[in-house]
N, C-alpha and C positions, 0 to 999 in steps of 0.2 A: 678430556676435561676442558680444554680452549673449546673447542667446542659448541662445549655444552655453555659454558660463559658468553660466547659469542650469538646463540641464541637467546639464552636471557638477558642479554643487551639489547639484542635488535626488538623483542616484545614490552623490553621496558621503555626504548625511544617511540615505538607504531602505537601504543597505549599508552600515553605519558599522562599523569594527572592534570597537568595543565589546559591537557585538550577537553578534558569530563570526560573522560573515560574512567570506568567505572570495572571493576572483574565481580563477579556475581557469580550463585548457582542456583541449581535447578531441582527441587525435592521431588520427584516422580511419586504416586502412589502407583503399585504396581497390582494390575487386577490377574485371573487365573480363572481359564476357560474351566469350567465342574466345581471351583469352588467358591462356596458363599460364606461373604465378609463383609462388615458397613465397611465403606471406602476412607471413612476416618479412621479405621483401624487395619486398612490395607498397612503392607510390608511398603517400606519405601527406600529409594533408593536417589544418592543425591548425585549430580552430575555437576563439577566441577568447571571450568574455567571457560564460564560465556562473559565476554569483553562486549561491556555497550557503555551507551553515553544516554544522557537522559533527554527524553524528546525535546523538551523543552529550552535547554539548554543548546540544542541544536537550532531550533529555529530563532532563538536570539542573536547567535551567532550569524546565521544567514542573513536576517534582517539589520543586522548593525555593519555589514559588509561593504564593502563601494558596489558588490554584484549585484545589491539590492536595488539599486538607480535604474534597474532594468527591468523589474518588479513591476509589473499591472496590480498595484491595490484595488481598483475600484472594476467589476467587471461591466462588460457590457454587450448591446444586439451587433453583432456586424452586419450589412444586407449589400448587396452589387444591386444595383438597376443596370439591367437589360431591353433593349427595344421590344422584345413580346418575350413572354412566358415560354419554357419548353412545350411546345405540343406535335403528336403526331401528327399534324396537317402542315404540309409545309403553305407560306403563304408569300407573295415578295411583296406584298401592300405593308405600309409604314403603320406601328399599332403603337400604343400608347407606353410609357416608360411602365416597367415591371420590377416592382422590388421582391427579391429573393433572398431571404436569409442565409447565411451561412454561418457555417461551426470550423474552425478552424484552430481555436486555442481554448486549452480550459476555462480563461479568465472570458470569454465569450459564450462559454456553454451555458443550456439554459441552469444547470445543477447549481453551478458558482453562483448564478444571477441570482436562484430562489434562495438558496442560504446566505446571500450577502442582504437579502428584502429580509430574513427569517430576525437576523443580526439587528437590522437597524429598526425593526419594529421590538424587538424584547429592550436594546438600548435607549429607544425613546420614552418605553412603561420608565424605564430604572431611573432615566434621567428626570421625567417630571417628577417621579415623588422624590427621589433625592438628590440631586444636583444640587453643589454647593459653588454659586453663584463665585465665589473667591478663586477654585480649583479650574484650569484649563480641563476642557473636552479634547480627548485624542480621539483623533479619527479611528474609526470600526475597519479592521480589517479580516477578510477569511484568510489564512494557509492555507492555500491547495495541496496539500503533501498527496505527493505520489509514490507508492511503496513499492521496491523491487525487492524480490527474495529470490535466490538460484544457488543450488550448490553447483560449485565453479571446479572445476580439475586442474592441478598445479602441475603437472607433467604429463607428456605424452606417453610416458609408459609409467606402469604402477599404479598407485590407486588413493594418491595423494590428493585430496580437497579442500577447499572451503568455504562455509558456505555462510555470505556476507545481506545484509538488512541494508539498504541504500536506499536512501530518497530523494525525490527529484521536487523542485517547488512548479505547481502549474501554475502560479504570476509571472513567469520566466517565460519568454515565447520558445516554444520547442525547436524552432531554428536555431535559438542560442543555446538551449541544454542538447542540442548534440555536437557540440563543437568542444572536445576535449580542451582547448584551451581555457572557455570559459571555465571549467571547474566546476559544472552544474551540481555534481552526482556529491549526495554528503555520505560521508559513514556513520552508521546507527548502531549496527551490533555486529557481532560474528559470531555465528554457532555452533559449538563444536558438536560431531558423531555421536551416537551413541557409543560407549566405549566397550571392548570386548567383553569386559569384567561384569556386566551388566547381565550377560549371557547366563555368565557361572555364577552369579549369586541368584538370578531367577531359578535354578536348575536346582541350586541347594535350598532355595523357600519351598520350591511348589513340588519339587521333584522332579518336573517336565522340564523340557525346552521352552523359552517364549515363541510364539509365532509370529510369522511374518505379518499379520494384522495387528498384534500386539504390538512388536516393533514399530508398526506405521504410529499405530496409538501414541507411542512413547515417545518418539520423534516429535509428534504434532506439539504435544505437550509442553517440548520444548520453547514453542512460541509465545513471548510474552509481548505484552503491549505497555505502555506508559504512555497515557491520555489527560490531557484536560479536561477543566469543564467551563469556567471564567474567564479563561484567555488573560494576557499577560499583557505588562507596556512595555512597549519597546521604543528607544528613538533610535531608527531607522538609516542607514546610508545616506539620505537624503538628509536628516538632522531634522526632522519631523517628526511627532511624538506618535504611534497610532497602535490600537489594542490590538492584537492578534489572538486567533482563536483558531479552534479546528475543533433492528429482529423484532421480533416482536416477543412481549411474554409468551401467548402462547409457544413459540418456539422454544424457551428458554425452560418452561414446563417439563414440552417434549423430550431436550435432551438430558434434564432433571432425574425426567423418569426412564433413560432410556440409561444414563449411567447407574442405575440403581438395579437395574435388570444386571447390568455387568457386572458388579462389587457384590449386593446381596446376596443376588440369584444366582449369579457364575455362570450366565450366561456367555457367549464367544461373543469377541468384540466383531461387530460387522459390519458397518456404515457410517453412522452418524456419533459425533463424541461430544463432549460440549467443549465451547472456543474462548477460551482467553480473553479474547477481542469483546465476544457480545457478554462475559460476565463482569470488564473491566466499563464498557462506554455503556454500558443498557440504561444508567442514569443520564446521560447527554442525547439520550434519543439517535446514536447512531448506528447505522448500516454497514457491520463490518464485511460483507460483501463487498460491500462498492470500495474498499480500503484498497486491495491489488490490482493493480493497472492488470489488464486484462492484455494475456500474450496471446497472440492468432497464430504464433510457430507453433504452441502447446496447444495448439487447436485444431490446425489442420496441418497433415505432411504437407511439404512444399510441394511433392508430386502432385499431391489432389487438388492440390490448390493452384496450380500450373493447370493440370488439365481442365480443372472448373474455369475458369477464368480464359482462357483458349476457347470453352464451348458459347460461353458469353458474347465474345470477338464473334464466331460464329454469327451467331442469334442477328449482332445488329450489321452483319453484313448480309446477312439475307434479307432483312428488313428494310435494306436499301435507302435510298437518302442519308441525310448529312449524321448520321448516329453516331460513326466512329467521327468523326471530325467538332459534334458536339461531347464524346466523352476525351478525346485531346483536350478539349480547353477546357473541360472540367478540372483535367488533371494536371494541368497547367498552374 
């Protein structure tokens, strides 16, 4: 009994209302490989206690922070001038200064730069026809949010997890969001398992087992999103007033009709599902693709990527001249 109290202590102070944490659930419609049902009238099943906070609310809090003073609102080109251009001819004659772009932070990418030009041309329609000459202009800012999701394992033995939504701001240079001091990383949500019992009430709807693609189904499903579209005021760390903000149909068709094949027709779930993400932003016109920072561990073993990168070292040492001592100072 202590406990069990000591546990609902410690979930009532790590989720405390004060912070906008928020406990919520999840109504799964459940589909069934051979059998056909409209998916409005699927069996459904509710999955209880996912702990989040509302996006919004979060990037108020980031941006009203003193961490905010360290925030690039305004993106921009970065370029290095060099004495000549890389080329494979070497030469020791003196050539003209060479401007070479580089990418080196989001608030420098070209992505930022086009959706902050996207921003301040839709802001300047809105402000000629209605600006009211009495009311202050705050400055147009993008939120670069950067979304992690990973289920995390709490012990070394057993099969204890959890698995948490974190986001990183790209106005923040990534030298300072990987310094655990700074405090880069916010908490968004945490998603609980699918729970055993899920099993045995599938078992007693359908008669079958769920399958393990079903499972994946059911899991994905879990993921919600909470988006804008107008962007918010916010006065900032700095005590500056500035707006923050953050598929295609056919696609959205496609997986229309590809869930209708699964529910009506009982068809087996197999690849494609439809995403939370593109039926909540498909009115702000965005690409929830590009939403997940993109992992290269989940991409490539480190072994392949050890030995690919060793045959590379190869290449420019047989190719002789300054290659390795020009990709040092690249990497510099």
């Amino acid at each position: 009994m202590k406990k069990l109290l000591l546990v609902l202590f410690v979930m009532a102070v790590a989720f405390s209302n004060q912070d906008g944490w928020l406990e919520g659930s999840v109504t799964l419609r459940l589909p069934a490989e051979g059998i056909k049902q409209a998916e409005s009238g699927a069996p459904e099943y509710v999955v209880d206690g996912i702990f989040y906070r509302k996006l919004l609310i979060l990037i108020r809090n980031a941006f009203q922070s003193p961490i905010s003073k360290t925030f690039h609102f305004v993106p921009f080109k970065l370029y290095r001038t060099t004495s000549s251009p890389f080329s494979t001819i070497s030469t020791s004659s003196p050539s003209t200064p060479h401007m070479q772009r580089l990418f080196s932070e989001v608030y420098n990418s070209e992505a930022m730069i086009q959706e902050h030009e996207k921003i301040m041309i839709s802001e300047s329609k809105k402000f000629q026809s209605q600006h009211d000459p009495r009311v202050p202009t705050p400055e147009n800012v993008v939120a670069a949010i950067l979304l992690w999701s990973d289920a995390t394992h709490l012990a070394s033995f057993g099969t204890a997890s959890l698995w948490p939504v974190y986001p990183f701001f790209g106005n923040q240079s990534k030298y300072r969001r990987s310094k655990p001091t700074m405090f880069a990383a916010h908490h968004l949500a945490y998603l609980p398992n699918l729970p055993p019992a899920l099993q045995e009430f599938y078992k007693k709807t359908f008669g079958i087992a769920a399958s393990s693609a079903t499972l994946t189904h059911l899991k994905r499903e879990l993921m919600q999103a909470h988006a804008y579209k107008h962007g918010i005021i916010i006065e900032c760390g700095d005590e500056k007033r500035a707006k923050v903000r953050t598929d295609t149909e056919w696609r959205r068709n496609k997986i229309e009709l590809v869930r209708t094949f699964i529910f009506n027709l009982g068809y087996a779930i197999a690849s494609t599902f439809v995403n939370a993400f593109s039926e909540k932003l498909a009115k702000v016109d965005f690409n929830f693709y590009s939403m997940f920072v993109p992992d290269l561990l989940h991409e490539f073993e480190l072994g392949v990527w050890k030995a690919t990168f060793t045959h590379l070292l190869r290449v420019l040492y047989a190719a002789a001249g300054d290659r390795i001592q020009e990709l040092n100072k690249r990497l510099q």
